[in-house]
C-alpha positions in Angstrom: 0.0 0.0 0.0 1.0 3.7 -1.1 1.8 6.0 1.6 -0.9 8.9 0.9 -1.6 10.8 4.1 -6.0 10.3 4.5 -8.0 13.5 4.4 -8.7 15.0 7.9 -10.7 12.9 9.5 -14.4 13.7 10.3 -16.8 12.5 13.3 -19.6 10.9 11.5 -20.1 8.5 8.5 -22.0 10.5 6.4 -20.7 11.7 2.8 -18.3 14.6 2.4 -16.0 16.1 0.5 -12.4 16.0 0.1 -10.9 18.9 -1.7 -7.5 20.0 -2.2 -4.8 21.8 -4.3 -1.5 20.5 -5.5 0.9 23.3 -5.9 3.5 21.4 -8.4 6.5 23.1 -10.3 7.9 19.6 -12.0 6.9 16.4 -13.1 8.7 14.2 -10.2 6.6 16.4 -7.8 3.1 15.3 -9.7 4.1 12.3 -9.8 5.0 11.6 -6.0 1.5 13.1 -4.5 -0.8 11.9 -8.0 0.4 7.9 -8.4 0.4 6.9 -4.9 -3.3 8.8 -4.7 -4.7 6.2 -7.8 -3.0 3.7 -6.3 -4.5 4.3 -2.8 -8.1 4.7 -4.3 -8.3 1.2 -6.4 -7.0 -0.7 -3.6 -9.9 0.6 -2.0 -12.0 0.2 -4.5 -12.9 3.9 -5.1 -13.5 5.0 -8.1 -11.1 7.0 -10.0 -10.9 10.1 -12.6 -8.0 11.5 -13.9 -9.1 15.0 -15.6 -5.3 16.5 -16.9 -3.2 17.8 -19.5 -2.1 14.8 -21.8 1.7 15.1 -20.5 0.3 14.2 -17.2 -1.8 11.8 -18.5 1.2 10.2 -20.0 3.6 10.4 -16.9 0.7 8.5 -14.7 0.1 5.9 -17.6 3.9 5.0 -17.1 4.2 5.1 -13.3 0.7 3.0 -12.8 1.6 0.1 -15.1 -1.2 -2.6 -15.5 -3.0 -0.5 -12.7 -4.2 2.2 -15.7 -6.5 -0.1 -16.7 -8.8 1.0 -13.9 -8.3 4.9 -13.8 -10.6 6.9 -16.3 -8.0 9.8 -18.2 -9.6 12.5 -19.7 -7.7 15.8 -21.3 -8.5 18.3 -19.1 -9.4 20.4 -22.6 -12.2 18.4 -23.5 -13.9 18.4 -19.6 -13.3 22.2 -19.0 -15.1 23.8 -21.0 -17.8 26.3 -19.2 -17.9 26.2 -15.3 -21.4 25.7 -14.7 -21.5 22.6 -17.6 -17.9 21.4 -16.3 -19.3 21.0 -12.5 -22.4 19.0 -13.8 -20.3 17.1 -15.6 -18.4 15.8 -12.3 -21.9 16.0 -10.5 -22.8 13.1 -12.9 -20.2 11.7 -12.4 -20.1 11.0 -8.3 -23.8 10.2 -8.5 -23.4 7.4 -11.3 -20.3 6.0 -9.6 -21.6 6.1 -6.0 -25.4 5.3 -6.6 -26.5 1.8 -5.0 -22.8 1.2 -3.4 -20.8 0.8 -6.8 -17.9 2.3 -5.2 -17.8 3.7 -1.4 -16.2 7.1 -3.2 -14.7 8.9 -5.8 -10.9 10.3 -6.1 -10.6 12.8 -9.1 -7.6 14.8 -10.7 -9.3 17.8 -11.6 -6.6 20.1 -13.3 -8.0 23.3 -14.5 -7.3 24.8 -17.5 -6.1 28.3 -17.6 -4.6 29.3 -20.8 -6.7 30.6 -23.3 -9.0 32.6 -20.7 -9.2 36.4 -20.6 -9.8 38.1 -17.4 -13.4 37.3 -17.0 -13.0 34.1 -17.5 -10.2 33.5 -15.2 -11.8 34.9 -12.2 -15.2 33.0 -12.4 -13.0 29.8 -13.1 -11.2 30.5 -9.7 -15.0 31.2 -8.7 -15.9 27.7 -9.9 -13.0 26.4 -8.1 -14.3 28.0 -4.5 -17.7 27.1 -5.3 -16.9 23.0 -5.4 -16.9 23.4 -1.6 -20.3 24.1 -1.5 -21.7 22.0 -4.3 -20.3 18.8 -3.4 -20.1 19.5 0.6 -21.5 16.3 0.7 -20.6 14.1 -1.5 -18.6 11.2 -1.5 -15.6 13.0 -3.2 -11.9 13.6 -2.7 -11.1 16.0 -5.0 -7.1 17.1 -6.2 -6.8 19.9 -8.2 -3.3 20.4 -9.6 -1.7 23.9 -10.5 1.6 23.6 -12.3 3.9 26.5 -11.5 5.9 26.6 -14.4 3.1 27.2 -16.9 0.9 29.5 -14.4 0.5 32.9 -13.5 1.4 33.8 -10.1 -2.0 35.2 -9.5 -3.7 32.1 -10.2 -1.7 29.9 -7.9 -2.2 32.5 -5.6 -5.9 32.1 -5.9 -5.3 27.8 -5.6 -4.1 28.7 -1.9 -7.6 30.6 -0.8 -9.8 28.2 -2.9 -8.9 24.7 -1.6 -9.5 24.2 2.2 -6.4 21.8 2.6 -3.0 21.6 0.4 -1.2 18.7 -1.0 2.5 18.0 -0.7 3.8 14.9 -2.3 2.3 12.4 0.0 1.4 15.2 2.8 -1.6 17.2 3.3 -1.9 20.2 5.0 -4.4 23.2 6.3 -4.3 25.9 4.0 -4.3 29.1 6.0 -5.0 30.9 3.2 -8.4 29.7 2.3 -11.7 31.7 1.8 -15.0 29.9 2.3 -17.3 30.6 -0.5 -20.3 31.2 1.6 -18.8 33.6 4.2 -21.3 36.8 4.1 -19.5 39.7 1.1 -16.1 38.0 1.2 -13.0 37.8 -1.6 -15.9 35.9 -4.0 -18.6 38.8 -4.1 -17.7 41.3 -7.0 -19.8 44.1 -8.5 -20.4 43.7 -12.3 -18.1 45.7 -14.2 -19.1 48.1 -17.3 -19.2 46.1 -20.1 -18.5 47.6 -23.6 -21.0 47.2 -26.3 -20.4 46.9 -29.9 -23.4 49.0 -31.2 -26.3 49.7 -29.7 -27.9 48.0 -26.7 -31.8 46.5 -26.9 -33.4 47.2 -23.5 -36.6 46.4 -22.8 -38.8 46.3 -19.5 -41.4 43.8 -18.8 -44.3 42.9 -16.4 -45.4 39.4 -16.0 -46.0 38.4 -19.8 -43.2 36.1 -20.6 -44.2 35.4 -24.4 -43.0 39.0 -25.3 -39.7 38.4 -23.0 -38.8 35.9 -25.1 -39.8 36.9 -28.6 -37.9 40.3 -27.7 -34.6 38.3 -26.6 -35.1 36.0 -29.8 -35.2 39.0 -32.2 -32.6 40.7 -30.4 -30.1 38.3 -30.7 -30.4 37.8 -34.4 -29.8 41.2 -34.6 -27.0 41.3 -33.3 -25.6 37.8 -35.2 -26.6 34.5 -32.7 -26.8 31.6 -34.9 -29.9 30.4 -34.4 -28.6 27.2 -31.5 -27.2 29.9 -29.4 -30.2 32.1 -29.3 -32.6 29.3 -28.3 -30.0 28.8 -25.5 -30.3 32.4 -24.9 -34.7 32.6 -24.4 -34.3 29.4 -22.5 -32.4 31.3 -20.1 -33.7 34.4 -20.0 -37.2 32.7 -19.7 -36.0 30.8 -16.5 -34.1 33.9 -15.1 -37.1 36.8 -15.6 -39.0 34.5 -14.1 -37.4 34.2 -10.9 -37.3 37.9 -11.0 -41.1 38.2 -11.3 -41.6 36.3 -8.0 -39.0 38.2 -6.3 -39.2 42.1 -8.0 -42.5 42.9 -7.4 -43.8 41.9 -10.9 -41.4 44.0 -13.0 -37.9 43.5 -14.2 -35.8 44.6 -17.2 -33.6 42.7 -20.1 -30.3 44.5 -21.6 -28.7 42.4 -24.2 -25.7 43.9 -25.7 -22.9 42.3 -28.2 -19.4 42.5 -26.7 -16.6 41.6 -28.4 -16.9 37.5 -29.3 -20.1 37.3 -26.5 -23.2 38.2 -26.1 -24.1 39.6 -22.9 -27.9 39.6 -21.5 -28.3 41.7 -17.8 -32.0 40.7 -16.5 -32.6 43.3 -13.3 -35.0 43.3 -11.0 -35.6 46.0 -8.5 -34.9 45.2 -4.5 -32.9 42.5 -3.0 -34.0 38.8 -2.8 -32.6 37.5 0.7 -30.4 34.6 0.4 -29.8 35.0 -3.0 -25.3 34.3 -3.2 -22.9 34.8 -6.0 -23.1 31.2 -6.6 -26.7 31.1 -7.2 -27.2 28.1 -10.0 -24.4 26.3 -9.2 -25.9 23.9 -6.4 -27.2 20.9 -8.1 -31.0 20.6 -6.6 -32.8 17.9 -5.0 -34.7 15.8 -7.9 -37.9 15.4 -5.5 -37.9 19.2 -5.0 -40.3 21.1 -7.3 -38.3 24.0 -8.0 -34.9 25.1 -7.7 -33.8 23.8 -11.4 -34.2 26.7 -13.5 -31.2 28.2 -12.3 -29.2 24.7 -12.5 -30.4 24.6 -16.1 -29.4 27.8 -16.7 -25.6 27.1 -15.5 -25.6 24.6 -17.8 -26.8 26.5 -20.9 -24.4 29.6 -20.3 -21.0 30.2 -21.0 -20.4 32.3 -17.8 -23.5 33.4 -15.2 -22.9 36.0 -12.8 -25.3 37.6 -10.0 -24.8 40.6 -8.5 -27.2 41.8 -5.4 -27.1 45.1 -3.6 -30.1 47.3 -1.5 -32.1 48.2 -4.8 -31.4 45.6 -7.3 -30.7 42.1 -7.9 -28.8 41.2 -11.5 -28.2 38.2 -13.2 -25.8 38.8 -16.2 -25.6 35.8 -18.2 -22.2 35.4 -21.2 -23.0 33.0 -24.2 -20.1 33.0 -26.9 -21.5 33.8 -30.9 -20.1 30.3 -32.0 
């Protein structure tokens, strides 16, 4: 048996997470904390996900042997794609691995990719990262993200350190005393929306509780401003599900800015006053199957490139980022 120090231990049997970050800045140092971690989790018959670059891939093919067999590799460019699709993604898969006692637990390698993202992107990525600590709180997960130092921006590893409760160390694990919980009141994770630039003219429009003239507005809007046709059905899906949450909690009234911006298109749905309870992270909590509402929001994660929700005294906004192809 492989030597991998066990997550911190915790007082009951029910499921929780396990989630760290490996901080690595060569291929020996993967290697030590990521092989003896598969090899740990088939001996116990956990099941185990291996979502990195193909190098990596590569390196734990050759250190695992006949023991690859049993580890699912995916290139971490084909699993990260949006953050709200990407953490359904893994959703899926702890439910279909741990449903009726196929396996006692899952271990994933989740390595985030970075490159390729502007600034917007980065952040709600390192947002997605904090998030996972609510989403899969308790599920039967232990969770390793590696962050490669020689390819990433200081900033980013910085960010590894405040998102991941615990940090990995070859075969060690320890508190990280950097770490911001994503649920603690306006902390590092609440941002205002910033000013976004708009390629032509914007199309506002403010509604009352008639949906059908929501979304015939958002569906001519958005061929006007180029949507193939996929995208905009994407886009009145979402904007359907979002104005209606603002009808129950705006008083009836709301407004829908859609603008083009650069490669997105960029849809602002504001309602007036502040929904308590509503987070940053709104949407990103899978819900309860026997619950009657609480999926539009999932849904809408899933449709979106990027989601964000901003809340202060007099408003609540929900600005949602879909890409023109």
């Amino acid at each position: 048996m492989s030597n991998v120090t066990a997550p911190h231990p915790h007082h009951d049997n029910a499921p929780h997470l396990t989630h760290q970050g490996l901080i690595y800045g060569s291929d020996e140092a993967f290697l030590t904390a990521m092989a003896p971690f598969c090899l740990d989790g088939l001996e116990a018959d956990d099941a185990v996900l291996a979502v990195t670059t193909q190098h990596n891939i590569g390196l734990l093919r050759q250190s695992l042997g006949d023991a690859a067999r049993q580890v699912e590799f995916v290139d971490a460019d084909d699993w990260y794609h949006t953050p709200g699709r990407t953490l359904g993604a893994y959703y899926r898969y702890v439910d279909q691995r741990t449903t009726g006692g196929r396996h006692r637990q899952v271990r994933v390698i989740g390595e985030p990719v970075w490159h390729g993202r502007d600034p917007l992107e980065t952040a709600e990525w390192t947002r997605y990262e904090s998030v996972i600590n609510v989403a899969f709180a308790d599920c039967p997960a232990w969770i390793v993200c590696p962050y490669d130092t020689r390819v990433l921006p200081d900033d980013v590893v910085a960010d590894a350190r405040r998102t991941h409760p615990e940090l990995m160390t070859g075969p060690c694990t320890e508190a990280s005393h950097h770490y911001a919980a994503p649920d603690t009141g306006r902390g590092p994770w609440q941002r205002r929306l910033a000013p976004v630039s708009a390629d032509g003219e914007e199309a506002v429009m403010r509604f009352g509780n008639d949906l059908t003239v929501v979304r015939a507005f958002v569906a001519q809007a958005a061929d006007t401003l180029g949507m193939p046709s996929d995208r905009a059905r994407r886009l009145v899906f979402a904007v359907n599900e979002v104005a209606t949450n603002a009808l129950q909690h705006g008083g009836g009234q709301g407004q829908v800015t859609l603008r083009r911006s650069g490669h997105r298109i960029v849809c602002d749905v504001t309602n007036p006053g502040h929904a308590p309870g509503v987070d940053w992270y709104l949407g990103y909590l899978p819900p309860d199957p026997e619950q009657g509402r609480g999926h539009g929001l999932w849904a809408v994660r899933q449709l979106c490139d990027l989601m964000e929700v901003d809340t202060s005294p007099d408003e609540t906004t929900v600005r949602l980022h879909l890409t023109l192809a």
